[in-house]
C-alpha positions in Angstrom: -30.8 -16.8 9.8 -27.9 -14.8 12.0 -24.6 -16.8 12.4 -24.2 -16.9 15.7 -21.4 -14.8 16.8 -19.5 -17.1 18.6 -18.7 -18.5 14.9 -18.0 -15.1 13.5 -15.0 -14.7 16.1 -13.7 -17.9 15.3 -13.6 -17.7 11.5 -12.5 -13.6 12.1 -9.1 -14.8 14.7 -8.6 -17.8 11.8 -8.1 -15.0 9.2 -5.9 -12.4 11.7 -3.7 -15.1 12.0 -2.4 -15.5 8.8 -3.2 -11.6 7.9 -0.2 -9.5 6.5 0.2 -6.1 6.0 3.6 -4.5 4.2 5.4 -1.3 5.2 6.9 1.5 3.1 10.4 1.6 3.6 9.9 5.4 2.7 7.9 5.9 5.7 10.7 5.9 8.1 12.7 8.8 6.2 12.1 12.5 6.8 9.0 14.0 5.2 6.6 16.8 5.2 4.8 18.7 2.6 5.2 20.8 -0.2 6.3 23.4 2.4 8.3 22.4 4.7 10.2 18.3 5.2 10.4 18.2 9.2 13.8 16.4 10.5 13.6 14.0 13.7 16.0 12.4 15.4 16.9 8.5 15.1 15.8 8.4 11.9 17.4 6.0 9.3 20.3 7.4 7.5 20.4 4.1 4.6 18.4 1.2 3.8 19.4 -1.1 6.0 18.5 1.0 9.4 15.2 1.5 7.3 14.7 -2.6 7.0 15.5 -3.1 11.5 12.8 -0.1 11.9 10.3 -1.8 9.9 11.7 -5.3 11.6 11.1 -3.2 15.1 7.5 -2.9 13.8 6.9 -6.5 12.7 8.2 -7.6 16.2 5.3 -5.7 18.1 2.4 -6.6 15.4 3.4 -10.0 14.0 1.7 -9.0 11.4 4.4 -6.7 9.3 6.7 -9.1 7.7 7.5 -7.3 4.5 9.1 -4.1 2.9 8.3 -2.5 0.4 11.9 -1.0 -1.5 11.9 2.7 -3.5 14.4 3.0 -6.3 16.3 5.0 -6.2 15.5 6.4 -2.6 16.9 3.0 -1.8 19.7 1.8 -3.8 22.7 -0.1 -2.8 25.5 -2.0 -4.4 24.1 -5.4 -3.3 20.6 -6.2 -3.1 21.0 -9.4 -2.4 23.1 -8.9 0.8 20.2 -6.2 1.4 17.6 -9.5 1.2 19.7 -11.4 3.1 19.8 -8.7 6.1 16.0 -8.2 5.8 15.6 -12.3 6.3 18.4 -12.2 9.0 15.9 -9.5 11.0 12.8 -11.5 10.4 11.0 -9.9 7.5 11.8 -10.0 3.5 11.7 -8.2 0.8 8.3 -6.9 -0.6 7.0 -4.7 -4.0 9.5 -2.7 -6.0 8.6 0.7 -6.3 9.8 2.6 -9.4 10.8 6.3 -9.5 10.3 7.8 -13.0 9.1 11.1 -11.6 12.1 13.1 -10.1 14.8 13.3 -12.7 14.3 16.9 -15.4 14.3 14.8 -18.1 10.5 13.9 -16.9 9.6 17.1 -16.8 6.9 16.3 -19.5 6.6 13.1 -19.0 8.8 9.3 -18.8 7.0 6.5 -20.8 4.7 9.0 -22.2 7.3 12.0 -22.9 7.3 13.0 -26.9 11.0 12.7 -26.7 12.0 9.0 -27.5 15.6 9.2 -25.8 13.9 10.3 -22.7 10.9 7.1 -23.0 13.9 4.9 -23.1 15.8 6.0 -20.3 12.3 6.0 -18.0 11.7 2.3 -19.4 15.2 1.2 -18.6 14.8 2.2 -14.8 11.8 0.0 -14.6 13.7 -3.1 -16.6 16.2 -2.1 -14.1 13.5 -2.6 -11.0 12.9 -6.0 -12.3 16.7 -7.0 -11.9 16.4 -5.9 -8.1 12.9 -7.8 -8.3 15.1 -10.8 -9.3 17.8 -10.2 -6.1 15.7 -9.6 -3.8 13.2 -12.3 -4.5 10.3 -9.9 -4.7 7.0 -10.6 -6.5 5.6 -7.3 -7.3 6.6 -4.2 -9.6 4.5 -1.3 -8.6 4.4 1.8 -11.5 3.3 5.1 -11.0 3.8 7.7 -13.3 3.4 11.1 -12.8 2.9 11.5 -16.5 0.1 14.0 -17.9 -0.2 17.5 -19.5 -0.7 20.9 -18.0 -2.5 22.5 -20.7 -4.9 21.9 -23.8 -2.6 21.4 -26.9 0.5 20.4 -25.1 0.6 16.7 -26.4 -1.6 14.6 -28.0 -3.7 12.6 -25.7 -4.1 9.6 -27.6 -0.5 8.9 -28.9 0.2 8.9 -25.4 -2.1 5.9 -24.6 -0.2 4.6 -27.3 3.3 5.1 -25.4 2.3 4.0 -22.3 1.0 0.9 -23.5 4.2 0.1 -25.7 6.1 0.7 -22.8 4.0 -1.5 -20.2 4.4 -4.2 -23.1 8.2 -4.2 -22.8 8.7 -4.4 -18.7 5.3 -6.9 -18.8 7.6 -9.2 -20.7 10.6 -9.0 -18.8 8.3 -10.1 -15.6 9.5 -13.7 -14.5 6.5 -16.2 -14.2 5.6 -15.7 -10.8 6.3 -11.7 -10.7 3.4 -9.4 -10.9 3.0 -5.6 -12.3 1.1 -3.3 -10.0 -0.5 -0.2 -11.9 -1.4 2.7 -9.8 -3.5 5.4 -10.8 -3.8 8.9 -9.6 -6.5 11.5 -10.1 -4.2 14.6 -10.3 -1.0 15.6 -9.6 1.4 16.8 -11.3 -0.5 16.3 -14.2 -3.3 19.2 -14.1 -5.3 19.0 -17.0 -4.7 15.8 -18.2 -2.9 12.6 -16.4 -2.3 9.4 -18.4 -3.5 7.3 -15.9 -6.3 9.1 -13.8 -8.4 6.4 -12.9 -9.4 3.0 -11.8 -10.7 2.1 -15.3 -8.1 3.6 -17.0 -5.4 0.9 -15.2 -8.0 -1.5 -15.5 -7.8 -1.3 -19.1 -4.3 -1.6 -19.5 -3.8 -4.8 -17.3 -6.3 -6.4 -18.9 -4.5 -5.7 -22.5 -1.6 -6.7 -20.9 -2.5 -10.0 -19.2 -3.1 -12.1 -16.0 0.0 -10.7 -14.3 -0.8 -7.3 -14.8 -3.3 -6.3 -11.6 -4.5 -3.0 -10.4 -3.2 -0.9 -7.3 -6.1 1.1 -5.2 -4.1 3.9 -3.4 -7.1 4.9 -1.1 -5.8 8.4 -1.2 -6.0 9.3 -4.8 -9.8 9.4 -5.8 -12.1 12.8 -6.1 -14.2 13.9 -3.3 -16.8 10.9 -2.2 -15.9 8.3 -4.4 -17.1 5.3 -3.4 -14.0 3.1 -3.3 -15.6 0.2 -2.0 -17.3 -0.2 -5.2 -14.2 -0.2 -7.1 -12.5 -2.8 -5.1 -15.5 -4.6 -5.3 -15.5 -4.3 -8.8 -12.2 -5.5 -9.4 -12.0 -8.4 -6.8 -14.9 -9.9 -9.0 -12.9 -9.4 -12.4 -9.9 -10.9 -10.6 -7.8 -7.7 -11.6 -7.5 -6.5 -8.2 -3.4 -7.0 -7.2 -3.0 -4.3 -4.3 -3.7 -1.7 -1.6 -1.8 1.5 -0.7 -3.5 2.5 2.6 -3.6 5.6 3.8 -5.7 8.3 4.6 -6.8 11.7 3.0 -8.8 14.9 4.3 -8.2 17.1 0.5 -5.9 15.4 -1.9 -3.2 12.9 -1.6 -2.3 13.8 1.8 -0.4 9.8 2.8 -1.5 10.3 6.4 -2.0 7.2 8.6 -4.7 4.7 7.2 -8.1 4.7 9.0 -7.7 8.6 10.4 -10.0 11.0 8.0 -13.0 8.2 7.9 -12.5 4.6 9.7 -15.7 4.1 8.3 -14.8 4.2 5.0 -11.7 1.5 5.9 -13.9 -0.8 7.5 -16.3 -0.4 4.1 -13.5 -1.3 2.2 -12.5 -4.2 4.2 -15.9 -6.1 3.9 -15.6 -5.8 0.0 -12.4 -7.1 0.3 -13.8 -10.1 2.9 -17.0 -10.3 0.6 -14.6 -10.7 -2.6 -12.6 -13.2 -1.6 -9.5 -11.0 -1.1 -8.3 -12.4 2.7 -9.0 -16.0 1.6 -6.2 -18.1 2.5 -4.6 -18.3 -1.2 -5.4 -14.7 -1.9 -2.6 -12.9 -4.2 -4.1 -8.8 -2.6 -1.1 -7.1 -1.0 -2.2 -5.2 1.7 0.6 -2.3 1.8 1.2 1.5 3.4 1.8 4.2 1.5 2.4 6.8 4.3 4.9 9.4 4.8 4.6 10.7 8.0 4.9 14.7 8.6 4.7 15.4 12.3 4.3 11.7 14.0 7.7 9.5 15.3 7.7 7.3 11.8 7.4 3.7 14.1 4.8 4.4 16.0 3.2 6.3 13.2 3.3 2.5 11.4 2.5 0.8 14.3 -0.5 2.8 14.7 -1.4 2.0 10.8 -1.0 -1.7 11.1 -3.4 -1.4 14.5 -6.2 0.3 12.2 -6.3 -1.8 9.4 -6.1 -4.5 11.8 -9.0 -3.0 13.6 -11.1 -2.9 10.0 -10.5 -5.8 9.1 -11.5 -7.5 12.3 -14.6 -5.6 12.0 -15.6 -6.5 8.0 -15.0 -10.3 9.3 -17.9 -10.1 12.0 -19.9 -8.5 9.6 -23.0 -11.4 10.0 -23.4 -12.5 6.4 -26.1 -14.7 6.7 -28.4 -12.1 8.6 -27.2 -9.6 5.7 -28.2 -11.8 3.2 -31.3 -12.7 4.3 -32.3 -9.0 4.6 -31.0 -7.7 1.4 -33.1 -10.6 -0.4 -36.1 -9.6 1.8 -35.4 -5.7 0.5 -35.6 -4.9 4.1 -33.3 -1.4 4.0 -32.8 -0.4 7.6 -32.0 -4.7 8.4 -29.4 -4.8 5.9 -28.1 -1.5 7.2 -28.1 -2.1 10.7 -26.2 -5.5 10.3 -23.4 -3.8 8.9 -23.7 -1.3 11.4 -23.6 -3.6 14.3 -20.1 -5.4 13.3 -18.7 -1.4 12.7 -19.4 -0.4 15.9 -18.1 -3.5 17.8 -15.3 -3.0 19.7 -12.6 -5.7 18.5 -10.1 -4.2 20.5 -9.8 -6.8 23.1 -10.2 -9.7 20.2 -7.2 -8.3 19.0 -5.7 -7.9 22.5 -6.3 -11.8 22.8 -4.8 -12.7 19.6 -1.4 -10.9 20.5 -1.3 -12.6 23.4 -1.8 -15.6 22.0 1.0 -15.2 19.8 3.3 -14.2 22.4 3.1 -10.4 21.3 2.3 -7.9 23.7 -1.4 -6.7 23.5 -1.1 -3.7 23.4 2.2 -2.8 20.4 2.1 0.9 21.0 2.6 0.7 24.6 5.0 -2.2 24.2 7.0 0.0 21.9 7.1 2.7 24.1 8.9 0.9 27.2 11.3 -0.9 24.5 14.0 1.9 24.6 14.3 1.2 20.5 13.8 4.8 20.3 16.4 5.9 22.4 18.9 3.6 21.4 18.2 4.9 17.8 18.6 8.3 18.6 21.9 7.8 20.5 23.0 5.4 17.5 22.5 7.2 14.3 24.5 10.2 14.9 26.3 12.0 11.9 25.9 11.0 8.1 22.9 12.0 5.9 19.1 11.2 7.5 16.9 9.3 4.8 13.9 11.5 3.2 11.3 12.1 1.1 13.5 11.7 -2.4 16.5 9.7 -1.0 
């Protein structure tokens, strides 16, 4: 029997409310590709104008509230006071990023390098993330590691596991009780013929060893060609190992470009799985973030855009009829179950969204809102002189 969809929008505008998605503080820096990093002007030239751009975003959306920090990209002398001025422009502090991928010393490897001195330096960054965690209030350490091999014979494979695992141990025990570990994966890159944590399973596997604070970040930009990645967050949600999301979007590799532009499809795909799983129930513990550098787009509209699209999804995946889908998929009925999920996709939730803005006393439409807010062109006339923030600081 089909819910009728008067319900659907209700029970979709209950879970907008409360939805939240968090911003790279990265994103509003310089950035560009291997080629070229492209300067604009206005943009941040510390952490602190980083934090009001992402609070400039927040204000639009309502839905923004968070920040996710990079160490070192953004270091200061007081974290605390850096807390205290996210809260004092409406939003707080979100996951810690770790950086054990730019220094030579790493240049085979941090946690997994054969040299011990170097294993203990790239270990006492990440204790040293979990310090900020602890002055900033933040719940979530998120580790990537470039770490890998470039040829056959170049370490051994195996005593590498080993390292990684001993060193996941150490900063897993220096978590507080209610702070999580995030452990990203990455199919390649820089790491070309061997990378020491490639895959879904292979983060799986070490969370699970490591325990119930130890959770999984999907970065929807670094799987091969056609992987289904709803089935892995589907997979994951149900073994309760799912902690994160890095949105973005990806047309070859890892490109970071803004979520929901190579294949909405696929984001609204993801989204039910997520809805289906449990993941946007009111006590979820998923972090929705960005993970976007932006090359050639102004970096707040380039977020607001992002926070729009995911918004857009998710609306979508909620008015998904689950009872009509249900009922179809028992009956083995193919082109049913297929159309049902096809109806919600192709619904146009714009104006639901529209009406929930409005309701909140947002502006429907963000972009345009932004756009008349002269936030640009104060920026621009404010930020003049010192060092612009980038990809690497």
């Amino acid at each position: 029997m089909a819910t009728p969809s008067s319900d659907r929008r209700a029970g979709a505008l209950e879970v907008l409310r409360r939805q939240h998605i968090e911003l790279p503080s990265w994103a509003f820096g310089n950035s560009g590709t291997r080629f070229k990093v492209f300067a604009q002007q206005g943009v941040p030239r510390d952490p602190w104008e980083k934090l009001a751009d992402a609070a400039q975003v927040h204000r639009l959306t309502g839905v923004a509230p968070t920040v996710a920090l990079h160490i070192p990209w953004d270091r200061v002398d007081d974290y605390a006071a850096l807390a205290e001025h996210a809260r004092g422009l409406g939003i707080s502090i979100g996951a810690i990023n770790s950086n054990v991928f730019q220094d030579d010393d790493y240049m085979l490897g941090s946690v997994t390098n054969p040299d011990p001195a170097v294993r203990r330096k790239a270990v006492d960054h990440l204790l040293e993330c979990v310090d900020i965690m602890d002055a900033t209030g933040s719940r979530d350490l998120k580790l990537w590691f470039s770490d890998g091999t470039n040829y056959p014979g170049q370490d051994d494979l195996r005593a590498r596991q080993d390292r990684l695992a001993q060193a996941l141990s150490e900063v897993y025990g220096r978590l507080g009780p209610d702070q999580r570990m995030l452990l990203e994966y990455k199919l390649f890159e820089p790491a070309f013929y061997a990378t020491d944590v490639p895959d879904w399973g292979t983060a799986y596997a070490h969370c699970l060893e490591l325990g119930d604070r130890a959770v999984v970040c999907v970065d929807t930009g670094h799987h091969a060609a056609h992987t289904n990645i709803e089935f892995i967050v589907a997979f994951l949600l149900r073994a309760g190992k799912l902690g994160a999301f890095d949105f973005n979007s990806r047309f070859y590799a890892d490109d970071d470009l803004m979520v929901g532009s190579a294949d909405p499809f696929q984001l609204f795909r993801i989204m039910y799985e997520v809805v289906r799983g449990g993941g946007l129930d009111a006590d979820t513990q998923v972090a929705f973030m960005l993970d976007q550098c932006h090359n050639i787009e102004p970096k707040i509209a380039g977020q607001i855009r992002s926070v729009m699209n995911v918004q857009e999804a998710t609306a979508k995946a909620l008015l998904v009829d689950a009872d009509a889908l249900a009922d179809a998929q028992r009956e083995g009925d193919v082109l049913a179950a297929n159309a049902v999920l096809m109806d919600a996709y192709n619904t146009d939730v714009r104006p639901l969204l529209a009406d929930l803005r409005a309701e909140q006393g947002l502006d429907p439409d963000p972009m345009a809102a932004h756009a008349r807010s002269g936030y640009t062109e104060r920026v621009v006339a404010e930020r003049k002189g010192g060092t612009q923030a980038g990809w690497g600081a």
